[in-house]
C-alpha positions in Angstrom: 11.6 98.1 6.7 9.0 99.5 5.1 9.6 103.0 3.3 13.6 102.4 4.3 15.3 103.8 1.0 12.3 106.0 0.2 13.1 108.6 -2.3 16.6 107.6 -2.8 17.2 109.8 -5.7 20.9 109.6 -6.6 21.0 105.3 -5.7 21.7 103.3 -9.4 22.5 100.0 -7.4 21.5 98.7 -3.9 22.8 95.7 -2.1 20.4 93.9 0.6 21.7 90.4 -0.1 23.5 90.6 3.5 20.7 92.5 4.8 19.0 90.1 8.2 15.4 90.2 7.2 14.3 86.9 9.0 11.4 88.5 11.7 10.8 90.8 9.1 7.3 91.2 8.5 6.4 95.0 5.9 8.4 95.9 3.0 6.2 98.2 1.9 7.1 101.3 0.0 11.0 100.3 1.0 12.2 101.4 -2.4 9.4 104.3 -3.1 10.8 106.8 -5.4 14.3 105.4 -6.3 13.6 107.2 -9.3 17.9 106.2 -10.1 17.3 102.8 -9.4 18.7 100.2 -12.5 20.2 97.4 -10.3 19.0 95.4 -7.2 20.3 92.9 -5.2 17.6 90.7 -3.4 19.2 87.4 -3.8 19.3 86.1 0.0 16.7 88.4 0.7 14.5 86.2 3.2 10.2 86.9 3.2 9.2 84.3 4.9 7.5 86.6 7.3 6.4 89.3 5.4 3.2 90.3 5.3 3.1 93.3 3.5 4.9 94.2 0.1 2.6 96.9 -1.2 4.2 99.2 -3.4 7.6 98.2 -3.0 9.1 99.3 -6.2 7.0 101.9 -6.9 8.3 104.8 -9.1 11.5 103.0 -9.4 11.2 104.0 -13.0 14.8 103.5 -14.3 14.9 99.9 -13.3 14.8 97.4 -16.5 14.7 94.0 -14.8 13.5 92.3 -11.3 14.3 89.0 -10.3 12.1 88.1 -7.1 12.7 84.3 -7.9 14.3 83.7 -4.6 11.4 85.4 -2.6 9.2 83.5 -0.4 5.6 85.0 -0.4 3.6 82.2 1.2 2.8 84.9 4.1 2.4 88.0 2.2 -1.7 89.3 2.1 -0.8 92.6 0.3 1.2 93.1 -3.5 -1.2 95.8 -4.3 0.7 98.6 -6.3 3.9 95.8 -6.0 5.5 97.3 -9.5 3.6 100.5 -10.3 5.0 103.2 -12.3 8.4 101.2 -13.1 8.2 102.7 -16.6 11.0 100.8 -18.1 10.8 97.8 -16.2 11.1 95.0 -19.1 11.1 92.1 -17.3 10.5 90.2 -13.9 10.7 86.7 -12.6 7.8 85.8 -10.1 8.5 82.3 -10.7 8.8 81.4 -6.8 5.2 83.6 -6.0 2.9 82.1 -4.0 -0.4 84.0 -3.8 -2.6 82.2 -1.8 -2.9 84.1 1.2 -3.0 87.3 -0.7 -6.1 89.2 -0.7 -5.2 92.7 -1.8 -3.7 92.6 -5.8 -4.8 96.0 -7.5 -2.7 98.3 -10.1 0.5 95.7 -9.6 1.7 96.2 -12.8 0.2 100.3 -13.7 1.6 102.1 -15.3 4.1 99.8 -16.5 4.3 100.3 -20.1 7.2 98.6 -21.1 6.8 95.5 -19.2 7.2 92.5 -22.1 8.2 89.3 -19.7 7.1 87.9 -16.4 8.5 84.1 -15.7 5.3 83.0 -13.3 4.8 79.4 -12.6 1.0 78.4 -14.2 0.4 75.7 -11.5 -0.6 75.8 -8.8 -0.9 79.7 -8.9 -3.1 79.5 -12.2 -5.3 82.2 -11.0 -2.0 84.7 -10.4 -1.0 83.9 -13.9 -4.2 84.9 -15.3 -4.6 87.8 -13.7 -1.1 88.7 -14.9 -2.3 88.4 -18.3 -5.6 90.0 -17.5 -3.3 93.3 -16.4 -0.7 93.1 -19.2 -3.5 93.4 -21.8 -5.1 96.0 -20.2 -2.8 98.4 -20.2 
C-alpha cells in the first residue's frame, strides 16, 4: 500500500475504515502529498503487520488532527518522517504506539509548526514520549 493515494491533490476526506489491511506489511508514503487532505478515516485500520510507516502523512499539510489511537505498531521498525511537513496539523493521538521494535525515528514531527497536542502513553513507551518532547521543543 505504500505510496497508494500519493499526490492526491483534489481529496479533503478519505475513507480506509473498510479497507482489508490484515497481511499488510508498508504503508509508507500512502498519503504523500495529499496536499487537500483535512479528514481521515483509519478507524478499523488494522497494522498489526506493518513494518514500515515512514512518511505516511507527509505533506498532508491541510490536515488539523490525526487520530492513530486504534493503530497497532508493535511490528513497525520505521516512523521516520511519520508526520513531516503537516503544517497545520494541531493535534494527534499516539496513545496506542508501541515503539519497541522501532529503530528508525528521525524528522517525525519536521516541519510541523503548529503541532500543540500529542496524547502518548508515558509508560511503558517513556523513551517515545521523551523524544516527543525532545522534537516539539526543537522546532
Amino acid at each position: 500500500m505504500d505510496f497508494m493515494f500519493y499526490d492526491c491533490p483534489s481529496s479533503a476526506s478519505i475513507n480506509l475504515s473498510n479497507f482489508f489491511t490484515l497481511s499488510v506489511e508498508d504503508i509508507s508514503c500512502m498519503l504523500f502529498n495529499c496536499y487537500s487532505l483535512t479528514s481521515i478515516n483509519l478507524s478499523n485500520f488494522d497494522t498489526s503487520n506493518v513494518e514500515d510507516i515512514s512518511c505516511m502523512f507527509l505533506n498532508c499539510s491541510s490536515i488539523t488532527s490525526i487520530n492513530l489511537s486504534n493503530f497497532d505498531t508493535s511490528n513497525v521498525i520505521n516512523i521516520e518522517g511519520m508526520l513531516a511537513h503537516c503544517s497545520s496539523l494541531t493535534s494527534i493521538n499516539l496513545s496506542n504506539f508501541n515503539t519497541l521494535k522501532v529503530t528508525k525515528m528521525d524528522g517525525i514531527f519536521i516541519f510541523c509548526p503548529n503541532l500543540q497536542y500529542i496524547l502518548v502513553l508515558i509508560f511503558p513507551f517513556l523513551f517515545f514520549h521523551l523524544l516527543l518532547i525532545f522534537l516539539i521543543l526543537e522546532q
